[in-house]
SELO-718759 format. One line per 8 residues: their letters; for each residue y, z, x of N, C-alpha, C. Coordinates in steps of 0.05 Angstrom, whole numbers. Layout:
# residues N
a) Y:Z:X:Y:Z:X:Y:Z:X  ...
This chain:
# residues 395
xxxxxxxx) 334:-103:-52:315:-82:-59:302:-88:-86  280:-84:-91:263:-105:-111:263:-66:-130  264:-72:-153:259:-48:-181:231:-40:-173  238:-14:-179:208:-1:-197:204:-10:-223  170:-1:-228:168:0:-262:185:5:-268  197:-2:-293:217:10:-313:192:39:-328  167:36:-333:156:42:-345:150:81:-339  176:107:-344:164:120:-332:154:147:-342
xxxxxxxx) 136:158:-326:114:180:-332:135:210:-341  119:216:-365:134:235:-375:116:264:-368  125:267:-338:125:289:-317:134:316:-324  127:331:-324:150:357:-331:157:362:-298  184:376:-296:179:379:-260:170:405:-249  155:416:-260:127:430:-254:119:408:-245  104:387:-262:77:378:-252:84:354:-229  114:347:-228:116:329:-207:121:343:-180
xxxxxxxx) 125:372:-178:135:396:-160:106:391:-141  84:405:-170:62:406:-156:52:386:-140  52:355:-155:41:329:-140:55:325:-117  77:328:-117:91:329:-85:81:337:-64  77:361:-71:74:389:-60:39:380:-44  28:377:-56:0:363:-62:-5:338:-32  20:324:-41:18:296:-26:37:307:3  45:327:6:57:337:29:32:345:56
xxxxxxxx) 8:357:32:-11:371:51:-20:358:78  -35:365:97:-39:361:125:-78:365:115  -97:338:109:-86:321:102:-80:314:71  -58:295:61:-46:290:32:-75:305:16  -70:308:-5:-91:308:-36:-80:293:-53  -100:270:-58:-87:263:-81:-101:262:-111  -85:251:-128:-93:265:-156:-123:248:-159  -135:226:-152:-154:213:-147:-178:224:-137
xxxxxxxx) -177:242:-105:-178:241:-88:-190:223:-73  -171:201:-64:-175:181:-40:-160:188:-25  -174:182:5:-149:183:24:-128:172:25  -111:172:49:-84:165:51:-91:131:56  -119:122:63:-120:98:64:-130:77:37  -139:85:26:-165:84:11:-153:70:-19  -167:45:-20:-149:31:-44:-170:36:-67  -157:31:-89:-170:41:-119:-194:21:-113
xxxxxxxx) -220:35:-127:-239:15:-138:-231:-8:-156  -249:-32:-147:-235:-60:-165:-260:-79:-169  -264:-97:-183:-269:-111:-191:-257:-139:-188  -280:-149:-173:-265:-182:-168:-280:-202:-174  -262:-227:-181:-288:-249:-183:-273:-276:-171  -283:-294:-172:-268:-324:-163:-274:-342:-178  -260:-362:-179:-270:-389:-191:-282:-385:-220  -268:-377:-237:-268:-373:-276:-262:-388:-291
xxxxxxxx) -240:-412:-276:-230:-422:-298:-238:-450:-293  -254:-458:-297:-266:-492:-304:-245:-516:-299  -225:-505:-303:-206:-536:-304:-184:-528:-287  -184:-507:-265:-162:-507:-254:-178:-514:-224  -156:-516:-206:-161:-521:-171:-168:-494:-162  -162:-477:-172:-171:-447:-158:-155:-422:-175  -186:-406:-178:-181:-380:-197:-187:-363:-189  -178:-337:-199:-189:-308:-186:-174:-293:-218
xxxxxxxx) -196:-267:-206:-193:-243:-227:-193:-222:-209  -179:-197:-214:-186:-166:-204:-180:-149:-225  -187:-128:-225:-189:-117:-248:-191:-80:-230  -172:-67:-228:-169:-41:-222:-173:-17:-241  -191:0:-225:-208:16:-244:-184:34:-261  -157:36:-263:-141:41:-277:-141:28:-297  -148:7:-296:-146:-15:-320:-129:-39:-324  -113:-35:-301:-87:-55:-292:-116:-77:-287
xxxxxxxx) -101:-103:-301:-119:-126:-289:-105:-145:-292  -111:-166:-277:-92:-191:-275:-112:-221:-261  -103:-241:-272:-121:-273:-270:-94:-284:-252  -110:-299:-236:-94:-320:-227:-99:-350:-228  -91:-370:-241:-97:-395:-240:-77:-414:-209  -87:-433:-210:-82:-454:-179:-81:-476:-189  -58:-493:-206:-58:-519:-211:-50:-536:-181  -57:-566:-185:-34:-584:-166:-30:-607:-173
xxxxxxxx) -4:-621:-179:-5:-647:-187:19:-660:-170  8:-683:-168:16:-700:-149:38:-717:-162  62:-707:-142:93:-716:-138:103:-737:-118  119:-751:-129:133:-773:-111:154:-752:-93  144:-755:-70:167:-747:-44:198:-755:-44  214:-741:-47:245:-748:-39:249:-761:-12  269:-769:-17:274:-779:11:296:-763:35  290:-751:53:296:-730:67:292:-731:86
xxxxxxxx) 304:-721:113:297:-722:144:285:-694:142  268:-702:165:256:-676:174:262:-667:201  269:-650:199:288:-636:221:269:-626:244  239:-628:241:219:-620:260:208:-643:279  207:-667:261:191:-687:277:216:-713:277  241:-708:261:265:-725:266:251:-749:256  234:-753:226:231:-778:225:240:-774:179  235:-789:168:239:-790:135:212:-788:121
xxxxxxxx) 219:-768:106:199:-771:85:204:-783:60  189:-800:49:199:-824:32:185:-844:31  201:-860:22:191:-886:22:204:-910:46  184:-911:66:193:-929:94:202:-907:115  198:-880:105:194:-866:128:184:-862:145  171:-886:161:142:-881:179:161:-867:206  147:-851:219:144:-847:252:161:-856:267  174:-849:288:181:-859:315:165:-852:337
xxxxxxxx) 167:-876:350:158:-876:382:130:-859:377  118:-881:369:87:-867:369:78:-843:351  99:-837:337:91:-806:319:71:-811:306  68:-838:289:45:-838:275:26:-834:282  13:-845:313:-11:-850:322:-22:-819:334  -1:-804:340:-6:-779:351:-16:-762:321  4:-768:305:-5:-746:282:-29:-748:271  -39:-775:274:-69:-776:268:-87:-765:278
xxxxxxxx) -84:-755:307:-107:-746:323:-105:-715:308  -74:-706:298:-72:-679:296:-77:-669:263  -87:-690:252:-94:-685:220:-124:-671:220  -133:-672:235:-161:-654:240:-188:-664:215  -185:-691:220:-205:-700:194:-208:-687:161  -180:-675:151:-174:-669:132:-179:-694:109  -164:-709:109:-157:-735:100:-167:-761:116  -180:-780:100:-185:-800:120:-163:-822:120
xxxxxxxx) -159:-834:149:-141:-855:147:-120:-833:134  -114:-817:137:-85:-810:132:-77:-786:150  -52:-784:158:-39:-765:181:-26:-742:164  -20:-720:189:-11:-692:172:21:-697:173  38:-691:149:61:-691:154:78:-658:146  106:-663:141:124:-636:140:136:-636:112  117:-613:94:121:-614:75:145:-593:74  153:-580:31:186:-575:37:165:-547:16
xxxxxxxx) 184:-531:17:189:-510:7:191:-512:-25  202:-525:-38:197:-529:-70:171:-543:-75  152:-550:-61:126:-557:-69:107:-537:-80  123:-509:-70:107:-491:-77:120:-473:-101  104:-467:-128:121:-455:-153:102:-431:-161  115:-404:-160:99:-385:-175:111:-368:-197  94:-366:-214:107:-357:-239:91:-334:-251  99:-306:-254:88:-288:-265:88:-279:-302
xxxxxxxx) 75:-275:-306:74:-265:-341:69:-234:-339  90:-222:-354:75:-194:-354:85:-189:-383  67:-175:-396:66:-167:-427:87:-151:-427  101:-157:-450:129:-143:-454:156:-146:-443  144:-170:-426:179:-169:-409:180:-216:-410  208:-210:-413:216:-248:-414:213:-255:-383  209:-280:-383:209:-289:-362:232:-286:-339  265:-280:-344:276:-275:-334:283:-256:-334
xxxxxxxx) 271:-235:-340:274:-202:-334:270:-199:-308  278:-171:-290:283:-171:-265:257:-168:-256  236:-149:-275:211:-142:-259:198:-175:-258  193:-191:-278:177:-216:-265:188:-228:-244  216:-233:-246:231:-252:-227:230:-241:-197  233:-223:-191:227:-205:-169:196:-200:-155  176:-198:-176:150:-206:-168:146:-234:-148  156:-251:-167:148:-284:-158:169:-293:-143
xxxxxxxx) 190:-273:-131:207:-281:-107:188:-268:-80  182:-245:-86:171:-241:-68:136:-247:-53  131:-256:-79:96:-268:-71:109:-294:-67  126:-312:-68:133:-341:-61:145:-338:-34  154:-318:-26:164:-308:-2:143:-309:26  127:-292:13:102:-285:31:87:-306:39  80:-332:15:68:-351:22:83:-369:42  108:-379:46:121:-391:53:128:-380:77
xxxxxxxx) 128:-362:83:131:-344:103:110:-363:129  89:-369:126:79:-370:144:74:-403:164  87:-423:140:99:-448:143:80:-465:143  54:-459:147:31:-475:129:17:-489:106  25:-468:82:19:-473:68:32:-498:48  61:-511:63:71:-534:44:64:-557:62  59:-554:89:45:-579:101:21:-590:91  5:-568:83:-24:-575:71:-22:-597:48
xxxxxxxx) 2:-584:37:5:-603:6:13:-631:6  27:-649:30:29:-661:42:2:-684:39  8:-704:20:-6:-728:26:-2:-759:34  21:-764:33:33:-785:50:54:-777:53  64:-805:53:98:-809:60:113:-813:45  101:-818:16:116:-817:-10:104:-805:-32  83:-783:-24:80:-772:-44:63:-743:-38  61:-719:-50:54:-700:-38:39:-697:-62
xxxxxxxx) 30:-659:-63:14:-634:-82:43:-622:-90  49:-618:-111:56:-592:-120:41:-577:-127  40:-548:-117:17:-530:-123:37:-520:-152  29:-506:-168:27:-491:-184:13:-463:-187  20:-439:-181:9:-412:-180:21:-402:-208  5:-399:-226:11:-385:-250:-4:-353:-251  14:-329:-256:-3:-296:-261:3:-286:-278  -19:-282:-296:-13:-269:-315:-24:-239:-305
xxxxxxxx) -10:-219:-315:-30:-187:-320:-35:-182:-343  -51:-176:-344:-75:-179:-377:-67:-152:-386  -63:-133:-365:-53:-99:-385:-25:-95:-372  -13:-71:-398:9:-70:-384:15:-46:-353  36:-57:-335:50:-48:-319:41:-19:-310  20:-3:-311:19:22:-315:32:29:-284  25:16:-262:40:17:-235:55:-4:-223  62:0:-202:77:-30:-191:56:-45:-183
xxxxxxxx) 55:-68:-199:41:-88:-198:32:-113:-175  45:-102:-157:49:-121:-140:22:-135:-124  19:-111:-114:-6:-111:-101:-35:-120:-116  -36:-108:-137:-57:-130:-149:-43:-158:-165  -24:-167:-161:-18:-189:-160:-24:-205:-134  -21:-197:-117:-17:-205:-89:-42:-213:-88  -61:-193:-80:-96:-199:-83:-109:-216:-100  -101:-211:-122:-107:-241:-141:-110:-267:-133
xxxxxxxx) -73:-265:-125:-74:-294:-112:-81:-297:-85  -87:-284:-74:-101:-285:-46:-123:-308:-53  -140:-286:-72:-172:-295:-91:-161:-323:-87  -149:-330:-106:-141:-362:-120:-126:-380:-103  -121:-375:-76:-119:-393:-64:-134:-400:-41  -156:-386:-39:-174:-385:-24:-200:-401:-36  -197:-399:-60:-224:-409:-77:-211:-450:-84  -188:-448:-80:-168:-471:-86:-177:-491:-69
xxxxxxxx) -184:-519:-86:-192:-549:-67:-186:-565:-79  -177:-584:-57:-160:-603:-68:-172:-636:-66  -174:-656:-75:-195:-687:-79:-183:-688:-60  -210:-706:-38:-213:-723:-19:-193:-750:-21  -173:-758:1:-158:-781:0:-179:-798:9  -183:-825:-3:-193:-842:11:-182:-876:9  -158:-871:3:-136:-897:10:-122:-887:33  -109:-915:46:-91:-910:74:-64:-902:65
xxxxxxxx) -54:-890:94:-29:-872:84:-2:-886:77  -7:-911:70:13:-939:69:4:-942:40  -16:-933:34:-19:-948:7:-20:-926:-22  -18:-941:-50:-13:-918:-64:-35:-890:-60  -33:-871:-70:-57:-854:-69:-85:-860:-85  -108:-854:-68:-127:-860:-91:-153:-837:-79  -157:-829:-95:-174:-794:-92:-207:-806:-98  -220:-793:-90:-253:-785:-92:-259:-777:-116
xxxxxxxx) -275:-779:-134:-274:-775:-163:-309:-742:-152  -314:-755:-141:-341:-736:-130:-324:-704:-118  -327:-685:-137:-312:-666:-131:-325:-645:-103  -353:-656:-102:-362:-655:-82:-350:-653:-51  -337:-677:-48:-320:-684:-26:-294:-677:-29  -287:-658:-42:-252:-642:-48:-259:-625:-17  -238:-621:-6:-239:-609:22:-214:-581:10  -226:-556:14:-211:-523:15:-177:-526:18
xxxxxxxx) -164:-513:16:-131:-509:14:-135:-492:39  -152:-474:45:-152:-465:64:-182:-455:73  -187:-484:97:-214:-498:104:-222:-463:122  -243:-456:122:-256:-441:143:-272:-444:162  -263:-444:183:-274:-450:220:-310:-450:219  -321:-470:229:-353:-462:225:-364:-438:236  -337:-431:262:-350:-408:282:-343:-376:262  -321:-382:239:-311:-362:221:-329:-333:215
xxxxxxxx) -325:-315:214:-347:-304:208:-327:-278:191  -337:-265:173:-328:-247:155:-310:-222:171  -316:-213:198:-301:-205:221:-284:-214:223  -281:-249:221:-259:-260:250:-254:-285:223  -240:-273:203:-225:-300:197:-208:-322:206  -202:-345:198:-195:-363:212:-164:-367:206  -162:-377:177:-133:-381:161:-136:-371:136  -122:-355:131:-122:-342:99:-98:-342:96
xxxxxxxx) -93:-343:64:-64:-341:51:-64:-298:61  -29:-305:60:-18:-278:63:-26:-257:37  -17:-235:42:-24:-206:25:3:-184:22  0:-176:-2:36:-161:2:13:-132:-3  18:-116:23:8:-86:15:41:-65:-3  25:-46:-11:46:-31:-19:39:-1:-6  58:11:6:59:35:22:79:52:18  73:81:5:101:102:7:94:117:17
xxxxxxxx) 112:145:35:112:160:38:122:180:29  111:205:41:119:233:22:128:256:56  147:259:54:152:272:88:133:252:102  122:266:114:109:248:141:85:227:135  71:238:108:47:239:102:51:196:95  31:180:99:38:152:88:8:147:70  17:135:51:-8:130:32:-11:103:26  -23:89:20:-32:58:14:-43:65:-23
xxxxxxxx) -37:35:-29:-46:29:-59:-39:51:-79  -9:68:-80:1:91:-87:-13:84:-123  -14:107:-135:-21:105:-168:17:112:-179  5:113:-215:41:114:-219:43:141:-215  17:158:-211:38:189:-201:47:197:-188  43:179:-159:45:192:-132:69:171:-130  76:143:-136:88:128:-146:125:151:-160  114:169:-185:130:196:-185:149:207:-167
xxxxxxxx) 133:213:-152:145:225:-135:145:213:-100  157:190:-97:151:179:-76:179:181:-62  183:189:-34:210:195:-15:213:156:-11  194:150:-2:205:113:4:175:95:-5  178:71:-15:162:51:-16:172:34:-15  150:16:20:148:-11:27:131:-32:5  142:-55:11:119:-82:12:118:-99:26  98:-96:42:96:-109:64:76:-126:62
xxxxxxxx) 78:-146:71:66:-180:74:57:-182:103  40:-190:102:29:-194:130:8:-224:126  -5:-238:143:-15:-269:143:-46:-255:171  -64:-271:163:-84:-261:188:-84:-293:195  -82:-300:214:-81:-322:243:-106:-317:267  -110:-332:272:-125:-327:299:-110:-316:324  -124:-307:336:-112:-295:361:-111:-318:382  -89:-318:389:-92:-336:417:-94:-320:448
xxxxxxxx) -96:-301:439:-101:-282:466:-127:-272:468  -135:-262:455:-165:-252:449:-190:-274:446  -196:-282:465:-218:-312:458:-238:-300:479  -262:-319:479:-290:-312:498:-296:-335:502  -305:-349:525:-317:-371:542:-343:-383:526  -341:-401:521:-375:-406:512:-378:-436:526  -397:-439:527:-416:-472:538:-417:-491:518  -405:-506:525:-404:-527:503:-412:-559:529
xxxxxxxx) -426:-586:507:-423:-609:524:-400:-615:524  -381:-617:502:-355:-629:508:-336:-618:526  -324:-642:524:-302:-632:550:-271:-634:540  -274:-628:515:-240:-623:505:-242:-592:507  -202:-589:502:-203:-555:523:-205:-543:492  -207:-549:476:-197:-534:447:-231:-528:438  -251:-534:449:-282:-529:454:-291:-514:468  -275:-502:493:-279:-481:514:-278:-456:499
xxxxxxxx) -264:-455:480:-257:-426:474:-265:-425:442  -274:-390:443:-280:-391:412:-262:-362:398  -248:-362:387:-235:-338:370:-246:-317:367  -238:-288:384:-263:-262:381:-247:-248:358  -223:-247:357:-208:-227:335:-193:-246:327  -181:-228:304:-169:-237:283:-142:-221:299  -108:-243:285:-78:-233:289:-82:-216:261  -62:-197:264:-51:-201:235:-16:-196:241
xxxxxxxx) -1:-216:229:18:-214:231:39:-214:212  56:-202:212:81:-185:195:102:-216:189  97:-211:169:119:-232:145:143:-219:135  138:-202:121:172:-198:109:169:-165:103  189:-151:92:184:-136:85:203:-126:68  204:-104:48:212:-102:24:206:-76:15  237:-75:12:239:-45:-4:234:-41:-33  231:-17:-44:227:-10:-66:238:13:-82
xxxxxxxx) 254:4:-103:265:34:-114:245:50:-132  242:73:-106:215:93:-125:226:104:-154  217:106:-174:215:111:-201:235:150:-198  217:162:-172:228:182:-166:255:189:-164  273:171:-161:301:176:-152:311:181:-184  305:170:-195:318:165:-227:296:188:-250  286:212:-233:276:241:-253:298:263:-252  305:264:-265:330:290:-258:307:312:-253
xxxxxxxx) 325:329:-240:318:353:-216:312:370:-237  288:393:-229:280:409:-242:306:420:-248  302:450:-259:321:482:-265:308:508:-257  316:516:-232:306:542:-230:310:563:-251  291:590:-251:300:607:-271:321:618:-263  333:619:-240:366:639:-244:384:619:-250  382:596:-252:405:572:-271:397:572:-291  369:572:-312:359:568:-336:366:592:-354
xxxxxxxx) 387:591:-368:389:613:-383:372:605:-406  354:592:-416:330:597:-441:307:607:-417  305:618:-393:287:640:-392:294:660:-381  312:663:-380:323:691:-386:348:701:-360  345:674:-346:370:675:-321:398:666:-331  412:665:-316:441:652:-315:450:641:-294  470:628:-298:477:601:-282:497:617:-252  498:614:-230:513:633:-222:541:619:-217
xxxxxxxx) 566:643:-219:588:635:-219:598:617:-197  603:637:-178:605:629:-156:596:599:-138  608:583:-121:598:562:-106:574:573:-81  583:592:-78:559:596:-53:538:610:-65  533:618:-85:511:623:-101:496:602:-120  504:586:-120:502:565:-135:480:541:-109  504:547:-84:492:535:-59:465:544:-54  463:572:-51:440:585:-45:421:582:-63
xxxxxxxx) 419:582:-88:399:572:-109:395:546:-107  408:527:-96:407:492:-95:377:495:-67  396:511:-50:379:503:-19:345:522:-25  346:541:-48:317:558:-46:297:543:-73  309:513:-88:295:508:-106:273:499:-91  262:484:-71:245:466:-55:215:489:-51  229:514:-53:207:539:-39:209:554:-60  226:550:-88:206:556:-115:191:549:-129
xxxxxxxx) 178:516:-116:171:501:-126:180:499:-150  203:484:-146:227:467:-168:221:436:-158  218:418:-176:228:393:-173:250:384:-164  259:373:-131:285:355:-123:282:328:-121  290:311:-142:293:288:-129:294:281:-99  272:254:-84:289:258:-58:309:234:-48  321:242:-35:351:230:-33:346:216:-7  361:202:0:368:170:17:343:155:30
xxxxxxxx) 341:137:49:323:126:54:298:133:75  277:109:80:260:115:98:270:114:126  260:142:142:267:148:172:252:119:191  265:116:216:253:95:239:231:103:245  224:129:250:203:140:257:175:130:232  184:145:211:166:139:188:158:109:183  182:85:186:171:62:189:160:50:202  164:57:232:143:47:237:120:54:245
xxxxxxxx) 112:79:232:89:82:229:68:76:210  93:74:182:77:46:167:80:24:174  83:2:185:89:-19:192:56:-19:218  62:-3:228:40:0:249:5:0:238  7:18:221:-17:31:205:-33:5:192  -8:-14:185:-21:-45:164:-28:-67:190  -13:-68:217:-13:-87:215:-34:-86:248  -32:-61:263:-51:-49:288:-90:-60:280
xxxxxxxx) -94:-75:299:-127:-82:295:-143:-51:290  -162:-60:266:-175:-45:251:-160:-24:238  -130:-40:222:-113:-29:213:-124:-30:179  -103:-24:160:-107:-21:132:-111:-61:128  -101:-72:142:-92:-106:126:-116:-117:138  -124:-115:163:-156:-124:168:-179:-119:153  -177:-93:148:-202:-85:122:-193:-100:100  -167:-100:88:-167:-120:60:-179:-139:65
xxxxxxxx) -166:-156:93:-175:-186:89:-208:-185:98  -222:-171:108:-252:-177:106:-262:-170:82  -250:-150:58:-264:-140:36:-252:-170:25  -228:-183:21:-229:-209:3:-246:-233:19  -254:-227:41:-262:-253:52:-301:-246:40  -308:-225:35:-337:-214:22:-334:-229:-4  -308:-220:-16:-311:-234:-44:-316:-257:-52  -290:-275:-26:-306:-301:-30:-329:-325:-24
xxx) -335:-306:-8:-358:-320:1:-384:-311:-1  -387:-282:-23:-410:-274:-36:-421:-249:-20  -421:-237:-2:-434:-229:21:-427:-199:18
């Protein structure tokens, strides 16, 4: 279970009674007013920083803002079996029984004269900065478990990095947030680096995959981290890096991109990761001359599919409970003696509008109806990924 802010709002429980109360309605109000879908206004940009492989900025009209930089530098490969294709990566690791000659057809003119291989899971490093807290405090370390989670999740992204047989990319994902923590950060962390690895390209190989590495100096010919389909269209993405949404509920009610007030008073909050893929079910016939079968068909929708998911301790559990006036003796009540009067004032604070902490976890029901809401076509995670796929491609 990953922390809340430590950072928290000094609520009276009046005013967290009311916001509850508020976010209960049929449909929610919230202190904003956006809907239950509806993510904060933001500010985005790409590609800022001159000397890195891929950048992004967002900037949330709260004021929470955060950069993401995309280094990669090139590492000598360990020597290791690979448990997928049963051959070594290393040095004299080549292929069995033809692997090489096949992997060539399946490198998709990425690399020339060089084949796709099976890259490892430490190729990929992310590291968060947040003002006020050490690097091994729980809130960063828990950030960058879980956005390293999400990427990895989808088993792509360390093959890409993959340049021979003795030597690969280490990516490098560095985030800073430029203001402090005012909410859980996650989510515009997440988006950031969406930005920055989407904007991320990496030099053209143009030595053989036998020989040392030697790159294209013409940055021109650097080919995308994550190339987009010619048939791609802002609808129907092709491959994008994953997205961690954040979702709580309040009784029934489910809200997206929560603020720290509603954040206050929240019964459960997800983070949920999801990856958009092409559909292999959903395709349309077109005419083509060729006669390969991977030409017959062209991608009408976009997958989106569910990576991990992750709890969150709402800030809410840790507000102590209002005081009704017949317990508050500074307004003019008293505490009652008795246990079943005491019971009966416990069970009527909710309908004096008193502040209750709320107590244990999210219902089956309730989950998956968030789980559904992000990840169902022309759900909440399809609109993200066409509003970041606008950003980066200008449109």
């Amino acid at each position: 279970m990953a922390p809340a802010t430590t950072q928290q709002l000094l609520l009276s429980p009046a005013e967290l009674s009311y916001i509850h109360s508020s976010l209960s309605l049929q449909p929610p109000i919230r202190p904003d007013s956006r809907t239950p879908t509806q993510f904060r206004p933001l500010v985005a940009e790409s590609d800022i920083l001159p000397n890195a492989n891929g950048s992004a900025r967002i900037c949330f009209a709260d004021g929470t803002e955060a950069i993401t930089g995309v280094k990669v530098q090139m590492e000598k490969s360990a020597w290791k079996p690979s448990a997928e294709h049963g051959v070594h990566l290393g040095p004299g690791g080549g292929g069995e029984d033809g692997d090489e000659e096949e992997e060539d057809e399946d490198s998709g003119g990425k690399r020339k004269g060089d084949r796709q291989g099976v890259g490892d899971n430490s190729w990929v490093e992310v590291n968060v900065d947040i003002p006020g807290y050490r690097d091994d405090d729980t809130m960063p370390v828990f950030l960058a478990a879980m956005l390293t989670e999400a990427l990895l999740a989808t088993g792509t992204l360390k093959n890409r990095l993959w340049i021979t047989e003795r030597y690969h990319w280490k990516l490098y994902v560095d985030i800073l947030l430029l203001s402090q923590p005012l909410s859980y950060p996650l989510p515009l962390l997440s988006l950031t680096t969406h930005l920055a690895l989407l904007s991320t390209r990496l030099p053209a190989l143009i030595s053989g995959p036998s020989d040392d590495p030697l790159f294209n100096d013409d940055w021109n010919a650097s080919y995308p981290l994550y190339p987009r389909s010619p048939q791609t269209t802002s609808t129907s993405p092709s491959d994008h890096p994953p997205i961690t949404l954040l979702v709580m509920s309040v009784n029934s009610n489910i809200i997206f991109d929560p603020s720290r007030e509603e954040l206050a008073v929240a019964e459960s909050v997800l983070a949920i990761s999801v990856a958009c893929t092409p559909s292999p079910n959903d395709t349309t016939t077109t005419t083509t001359s060729s006669s390969h079968p991977a030409n017959d068909t062209q991608s009408k929708d976009s997958n989106i599919r569910l990576l991990a998911i992750r709890t969150v301790d709402p800030p809410s559990r840790f507000t102590p409970p209002g005081v009704p006036d017949a317990m508050n003796a500074a307004t003019g009540g008293s505490a009652p003696v008795g246990s079943r009067e005491a019971a009966a004032v416990r069970e009527g604070m909710e309908q004096d509008g008193v502040w209750r902490p709320p107590r244990g976890g999210v219902g089956r029901v309730v989950l998956g109806r968030m789980i559904k809401a992000v990840v169902e076509k022309g759900g909440v995670a399809e609109e993200v990924f066409e509003a970041l796929e606008g950003v980066h491609t200008g449109t």
